[in-house]
N, C-alpha and C positions, 0 to 999 in steps of 0.2 A: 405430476411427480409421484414416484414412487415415496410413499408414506411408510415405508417398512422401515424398521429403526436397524443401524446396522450398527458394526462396532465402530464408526468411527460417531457416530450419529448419538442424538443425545435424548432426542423426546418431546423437547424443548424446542417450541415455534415460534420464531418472531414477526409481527407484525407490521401492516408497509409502514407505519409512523415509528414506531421503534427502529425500524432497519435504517428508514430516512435520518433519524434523530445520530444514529449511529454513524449514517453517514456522514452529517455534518460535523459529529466530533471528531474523528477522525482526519477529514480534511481541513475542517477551518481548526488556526489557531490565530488567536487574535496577538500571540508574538511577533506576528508579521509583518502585522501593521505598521512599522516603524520604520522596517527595512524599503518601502514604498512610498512613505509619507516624504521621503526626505527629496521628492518628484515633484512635488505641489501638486495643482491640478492636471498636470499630465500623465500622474498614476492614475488616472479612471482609464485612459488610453492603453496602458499595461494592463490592467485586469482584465479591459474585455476583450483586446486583443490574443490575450491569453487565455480563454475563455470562449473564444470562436476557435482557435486552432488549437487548441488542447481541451478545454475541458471539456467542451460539450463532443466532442468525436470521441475523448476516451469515454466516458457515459455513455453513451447509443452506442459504439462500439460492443464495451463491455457487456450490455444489458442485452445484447443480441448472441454474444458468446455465452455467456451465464444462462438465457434463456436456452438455448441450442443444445445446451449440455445439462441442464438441471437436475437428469437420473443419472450424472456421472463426478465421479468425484475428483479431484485434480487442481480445479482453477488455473489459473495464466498456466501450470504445467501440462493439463488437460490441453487448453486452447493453443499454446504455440507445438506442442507435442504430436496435435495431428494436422497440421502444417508440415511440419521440418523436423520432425523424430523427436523421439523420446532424448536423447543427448542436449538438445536444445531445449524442449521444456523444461529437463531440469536446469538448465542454466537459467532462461528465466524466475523460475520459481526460487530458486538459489538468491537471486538480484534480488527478488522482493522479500526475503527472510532478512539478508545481510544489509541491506539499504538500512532496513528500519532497524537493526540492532546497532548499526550507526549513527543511527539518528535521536536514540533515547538519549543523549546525551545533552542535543544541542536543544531540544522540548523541554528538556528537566532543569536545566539552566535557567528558562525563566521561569518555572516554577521555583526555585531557588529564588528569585529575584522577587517574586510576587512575595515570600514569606519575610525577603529581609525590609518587604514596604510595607509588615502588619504596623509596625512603628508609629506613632505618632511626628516622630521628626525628621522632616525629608532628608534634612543633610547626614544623619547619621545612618539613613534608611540608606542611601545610595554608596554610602562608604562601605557599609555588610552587605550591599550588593554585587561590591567591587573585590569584592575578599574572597579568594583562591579556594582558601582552606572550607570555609561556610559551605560556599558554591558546591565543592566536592562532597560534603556530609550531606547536604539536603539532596543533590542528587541521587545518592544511590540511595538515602531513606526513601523515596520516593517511588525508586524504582522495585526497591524488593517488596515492599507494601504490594505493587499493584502484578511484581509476580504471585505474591503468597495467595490472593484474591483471584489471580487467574487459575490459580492448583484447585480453586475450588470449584469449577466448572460455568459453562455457558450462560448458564440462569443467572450467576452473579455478575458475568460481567455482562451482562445484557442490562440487568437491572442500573449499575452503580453505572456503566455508560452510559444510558439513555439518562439518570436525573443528573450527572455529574454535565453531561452537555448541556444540557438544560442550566444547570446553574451558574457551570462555569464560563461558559461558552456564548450561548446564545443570550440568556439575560445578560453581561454583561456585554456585550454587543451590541444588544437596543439601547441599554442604558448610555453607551457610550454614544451612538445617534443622537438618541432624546438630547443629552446633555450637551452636544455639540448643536444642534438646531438651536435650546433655549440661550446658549451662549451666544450665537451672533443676534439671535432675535430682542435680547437683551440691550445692543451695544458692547457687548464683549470685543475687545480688538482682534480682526482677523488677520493670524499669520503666516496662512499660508500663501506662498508667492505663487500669484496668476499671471507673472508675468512674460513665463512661455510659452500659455493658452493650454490647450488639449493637445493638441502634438507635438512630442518630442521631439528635437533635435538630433534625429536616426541618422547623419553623420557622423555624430561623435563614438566610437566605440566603446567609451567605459561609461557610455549614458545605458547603452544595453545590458551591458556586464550584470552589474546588482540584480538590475530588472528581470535576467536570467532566471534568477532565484525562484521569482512568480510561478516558475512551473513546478516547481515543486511544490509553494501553500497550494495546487489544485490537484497534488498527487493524492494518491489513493482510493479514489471512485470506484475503482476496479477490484478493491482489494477486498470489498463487502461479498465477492463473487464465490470465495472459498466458504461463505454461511448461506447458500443458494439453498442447499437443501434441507437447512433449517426453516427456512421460508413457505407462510402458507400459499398455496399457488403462485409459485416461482415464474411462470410463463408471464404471469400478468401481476404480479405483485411486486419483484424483481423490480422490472424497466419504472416502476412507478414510483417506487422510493428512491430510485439513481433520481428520477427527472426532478422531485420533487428537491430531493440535497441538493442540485447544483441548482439552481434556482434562489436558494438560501444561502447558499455558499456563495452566489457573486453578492449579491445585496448586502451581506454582510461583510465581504472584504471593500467595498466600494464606498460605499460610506462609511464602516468605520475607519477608513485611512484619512478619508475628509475631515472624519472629527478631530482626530488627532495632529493634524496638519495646521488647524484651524487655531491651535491654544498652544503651539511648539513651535517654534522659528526652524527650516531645515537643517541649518547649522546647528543647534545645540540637541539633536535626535540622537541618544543614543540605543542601540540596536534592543539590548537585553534591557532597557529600565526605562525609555520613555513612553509604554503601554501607561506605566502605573503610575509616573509624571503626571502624564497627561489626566489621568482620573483626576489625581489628586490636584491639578491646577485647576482642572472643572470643580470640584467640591467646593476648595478654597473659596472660591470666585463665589460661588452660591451658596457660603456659609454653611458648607456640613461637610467639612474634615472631619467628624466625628466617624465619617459613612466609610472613608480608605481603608482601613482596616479589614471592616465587613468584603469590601470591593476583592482586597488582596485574597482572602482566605477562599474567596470562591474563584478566584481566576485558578489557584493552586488547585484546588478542585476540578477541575475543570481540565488541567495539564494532566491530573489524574487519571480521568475519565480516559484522557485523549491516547495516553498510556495503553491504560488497560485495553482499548481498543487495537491497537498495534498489537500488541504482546500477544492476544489472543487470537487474530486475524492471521498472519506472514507464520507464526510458530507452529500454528495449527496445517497450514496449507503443506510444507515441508515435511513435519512428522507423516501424513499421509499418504504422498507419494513414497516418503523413506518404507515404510512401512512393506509399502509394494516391491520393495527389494530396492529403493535405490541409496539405504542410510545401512551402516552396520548397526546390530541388534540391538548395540548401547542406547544409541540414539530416537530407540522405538519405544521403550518402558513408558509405561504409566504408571498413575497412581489412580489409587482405587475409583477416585471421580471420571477414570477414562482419560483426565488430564495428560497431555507429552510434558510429562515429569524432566523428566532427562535434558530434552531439548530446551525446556525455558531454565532450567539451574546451568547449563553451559552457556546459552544467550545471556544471563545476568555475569555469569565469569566477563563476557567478553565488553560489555557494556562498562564492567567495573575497571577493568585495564585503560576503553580508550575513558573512561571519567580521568581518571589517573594521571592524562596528558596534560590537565589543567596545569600544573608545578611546572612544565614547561615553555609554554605557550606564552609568549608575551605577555595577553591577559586575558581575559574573560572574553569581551569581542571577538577577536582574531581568532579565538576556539572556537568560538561562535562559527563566523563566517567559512572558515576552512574545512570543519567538519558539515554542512551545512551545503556544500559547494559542493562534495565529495558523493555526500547524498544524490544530490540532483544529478549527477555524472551517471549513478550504478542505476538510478530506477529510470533514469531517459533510456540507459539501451533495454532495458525493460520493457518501457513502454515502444519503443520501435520494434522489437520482438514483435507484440502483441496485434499491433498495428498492419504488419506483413502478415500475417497469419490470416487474421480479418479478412486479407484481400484474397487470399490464396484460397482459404476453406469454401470460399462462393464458387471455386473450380473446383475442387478436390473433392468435396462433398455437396453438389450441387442438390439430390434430392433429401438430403436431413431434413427433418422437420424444423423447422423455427418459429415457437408460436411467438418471436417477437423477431421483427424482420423490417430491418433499414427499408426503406423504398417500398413503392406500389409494385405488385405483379413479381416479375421473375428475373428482372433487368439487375443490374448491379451498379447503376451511376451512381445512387447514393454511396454504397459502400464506399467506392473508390473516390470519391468526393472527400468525404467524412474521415477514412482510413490514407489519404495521400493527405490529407491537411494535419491530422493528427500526426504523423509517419514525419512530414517536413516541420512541422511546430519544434516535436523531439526534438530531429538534429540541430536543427539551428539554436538548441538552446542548449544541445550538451556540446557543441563548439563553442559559444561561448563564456560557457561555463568554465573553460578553460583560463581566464584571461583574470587578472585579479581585478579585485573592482577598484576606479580611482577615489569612490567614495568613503573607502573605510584603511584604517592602517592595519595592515594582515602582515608585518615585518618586512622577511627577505621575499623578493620573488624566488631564488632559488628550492626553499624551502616550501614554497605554495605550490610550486610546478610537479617538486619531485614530490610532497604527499601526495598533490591529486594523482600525478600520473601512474607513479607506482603501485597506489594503493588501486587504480583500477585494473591494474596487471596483475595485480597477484588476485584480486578477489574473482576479478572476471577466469584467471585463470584454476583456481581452485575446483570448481564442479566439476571443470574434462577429466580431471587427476581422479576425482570419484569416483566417478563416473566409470574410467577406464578400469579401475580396481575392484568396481562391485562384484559380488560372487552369490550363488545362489543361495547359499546358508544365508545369506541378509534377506531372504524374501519370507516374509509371514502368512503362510497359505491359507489362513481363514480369509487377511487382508487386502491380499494378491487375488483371490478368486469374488473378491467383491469388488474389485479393481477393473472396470469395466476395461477389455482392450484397447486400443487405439482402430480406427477403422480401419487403415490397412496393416496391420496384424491380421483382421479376421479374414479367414480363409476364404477363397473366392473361385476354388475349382470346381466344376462344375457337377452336381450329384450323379449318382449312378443311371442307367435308363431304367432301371425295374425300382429307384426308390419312389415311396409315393408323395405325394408333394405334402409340404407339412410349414406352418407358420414361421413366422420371424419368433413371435413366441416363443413355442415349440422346438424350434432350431436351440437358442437360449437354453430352457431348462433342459435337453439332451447335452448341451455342451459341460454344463455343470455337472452333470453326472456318468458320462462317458468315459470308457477304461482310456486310459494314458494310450498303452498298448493292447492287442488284441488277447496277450497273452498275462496280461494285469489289470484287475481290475479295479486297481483303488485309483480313487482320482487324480491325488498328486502322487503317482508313480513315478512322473517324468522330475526327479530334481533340477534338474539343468534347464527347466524353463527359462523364459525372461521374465525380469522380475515385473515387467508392466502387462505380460502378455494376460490373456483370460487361460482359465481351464481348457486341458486341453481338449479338442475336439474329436468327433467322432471316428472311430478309426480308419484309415485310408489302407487301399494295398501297399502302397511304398509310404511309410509315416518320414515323413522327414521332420528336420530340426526344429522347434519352433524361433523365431528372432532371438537373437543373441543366444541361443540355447549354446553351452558350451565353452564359448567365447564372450565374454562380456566385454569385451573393446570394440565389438561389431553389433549391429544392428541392421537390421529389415529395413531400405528407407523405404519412405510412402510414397508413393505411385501414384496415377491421373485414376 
């Protein structure tokens, strides 16, 4: 990896256990627990079913993309964009911004919930749990907290991620093991029902529904991909922290759904408040209620952490393609930390609107589950995006370098193994993602159908509108020329017979400072570039357009 520090670039190195650390907060939240417990022993069947067809394909996936790309800046916009055009990377990249600015709501919810269980008395704890009004205040405190900490740059949120997972996240996770093993080892009575065994009932369709959900607590693996080149040796430190998180990631959704299962009867699970139940019956039980408190204030920490991790991740990936011309100029500003100022104070606008929904919403649940559901719709065609890419770039770009590479030799079985199981996991969960679940009360179906459906019409539709509208005043040519091209952008006509042969290197830094025109020689002469394309190249007798030069509703597609 190129170590040169650029402007989007910070200085600041993270380390594979920091990055790992990071990746487990990001994907595990122990909120989820509850939405799986209410399976008995057949949620072990869900996790590692979803865990063979998603998570471990988008990990080796990803970690193969991220490596192959590590001197390029982009993420999922990079990887699906030299596949299937830059109009489609940013649709991706668009799905993994607006996913997770959907999703602050439904994470901040039970951090809301974790702070109305600092209480010492549960019945009054879960009544301020169930409160509309509360619900909506600790939210957006929580949230603008962890934008204001994100304006201060990567060091901070590297830092308060990594001990915030740690405190909130991961110890509380053992601790919930631990305290589930001493409970049956005790005599404690066990409630969870084994009376369906390990596999589910895969004829009933609203057995799957809920279970749906599971792909989403395994989402975002991939999303550590946009801080690659903050990474010290990314080829090999990269794929080590992915492998390392989902390793942590199942074990800790796996048992602690057992624990919880173990001290909660299915029937009285509720979604947003029996994580801190369940502590609190474990404490009770072993005489140190006194510990709930302590428990709730680090889970909230913890929701923090998991926060700040998103906000910084998805916010950051988008400002840097926008940058490259495909955001108007507003949405490029920084603040003086280099921070995308602009973009995280419009993502809190929007965050604060759907918080807002709560006053409508039957209650707190059904907000829960419906924005929750909406989630795993935008980032499943996300992850199928990524997934077809995966398969395509082993033809498209057969001799790229990969210093981390699916399979032995030059064959591609694994990929298409690994990339069709991930690719089918997807859809079969963003189909049924459609269906309400018979386990929870979400109101009207009418209401369920037309949020999810329309909310993924308009947002899926939103990027092409952009997209189609962008102009080359939105491209920032410091930004733009450190915006590596796409490979088929780069020119592939064949040199002159009297030129002399000259490196890949070489090639590179002549392209970086090469007149536009024959008759111009500053570099960005040409305005009407594309906003992804590189600097222009060395001048030809017939110079033609470069991709979208001109016409920004068109595009160059990529080629065999």
């Amino acid at each position: 990896m190129n170590g040169k520090k650029t402007s989007v670039g910070t200085g600041f190195k993270l380390s594979v256990m920091t990055l790992a650390i990071m990746n487990v907060t990001a994907v595990v939240s122990l909120r989820g627990l509850p939405a799986e417990a209410v399976y008995g022993l057949s949620s072990a069947f869900y996790y590692l079913f979803a865990a063979v067809v998603f998570l471990i394909p988008t990990a080796m996936v990803a970690a193969e993309l991220a490596a192959m790309f590590s001197d390029k800046q982009g993420g999922v916009f990079r990887w699906v964009g030299e596949a299937f055009g830059a109009r489609t990377g940013f649709l991706a990249i668009w799905l993994q911004w607006i996913e997770s600015t959907i999703w602050y709501p439904t994470v901040l919810t039970f951090g809301a919930v974790s702070i109305a269980f600092i209480g010492m008395n549960e019945t009054h704890d879960m009544t301020l749990a169930s409160n509309k009004v509360f619900t909506l205040a600790v939210v957006l405190a929580i949230y603008w907290a962890a934008t204001w900490i994100s304006l201060k740059g990567l060091g901070w949120v590297g830092k308060i991620s990594k001990w915030g997972g740690m405190i909130g996240t991961i110890i509380p996770a053992g601790l919930l093991i631990v305290l589930g093993i001493v409970y049956l080892a005790t005599g404690g009575h066990n409630h969870m029902d084994l009376s369906q065994g390990f596999f589910p009932d895969l004829t009933r369709l609203d057995n799957l529904v809920l279970a749906s959900g599971i792909f989403l607590f395994y989402a975002g693996m991939e999303m550590m991909g946009i801080h690659v080149m903050e990474v010290r040796d990314p080829g090999r430190n990269y794929p080590k922290a992915i492998i390392i998180g989902s390793l942590v990631t199942v074990c800790i959704f796996v048992l602690g759904t057992f624990s919880l299962g173990f001290v909660i009867p299915a029937k009285e699970i509720n979604l947003t408040q029996s994580l801190l139940i369940g502590f609190d019956n474990y404490l009770r039980y072993l005489h140190l209620s006194w510990a709930s408190p302590v428990i709730a204030v680090a889970l909230m920490f913890g929701v923090l952490a998991g926060v700040l991790t998103w906000v910084a991740g998805p916010s950051k990936g988008i400002f840097t393609v926008g940058k490259a011309g495909y955001l108007p100029p507003f949405f490029q500003k920084t603040n003086r930390n280099g921070v995308q100022r602009n973009i995280l104070l419009i993502q809190g606008g929007l965050v604060t609107l759907l918080a807002l929904l709560f006053v409508v919403m039957p209650s707190v649940q059904s907000f829960y589950q419906i924005l929750s559901q909406l989630t795993v719709l935008l980032y499943l065609i996300m992850y199928m995006l990524m997934f077809a890419a995966a398969i395509v770039l082993r033809y498209r770009m057969k001799s790229a370098p990969r210093p981390f590479r699916l399979g032995k030799g030059s064959g591609n079985g694994v990929m298409w193994l690994l990339g069709a199981m991930g690719f089918g996991g997807s859809l079969l969960a963003f189909v049924l993602s459609f269906v309400p679940p018979g386990q929870i009360a979400t109101g009207s179906s009418t209401v369920w159908f037309s949020v999810l459906i329309i909310g993924c019409v308009i947002v899926v539709g939103i990027p092409f509108i952009i997209y189609a509208m962008r102009k080359p005043s939105w491209r920032d040519p410091q930004a733009a020329a450190e915006f590596a091209p796409f490979h088929w952008e780069t020119p592939t006509s064949p040199a002159a017979p009297t030129a002399p042969t000259i490196s890949a290197a070489q090639t590179a830094s002549t392209a970086r400072t090469a007149p536009a025109t024959p008759a111009s020689p500053a570099p960005s002469a040409a305005p009407s570039a594309a906003p992804a394309a590189a600097p222009a190249a060395a001048p030809r007798k017939a110079q033609p357009k470069p991709a979208s030069a001109g016409n920004p509703g068109k595009e160059k597609q990529p080629t065999k």
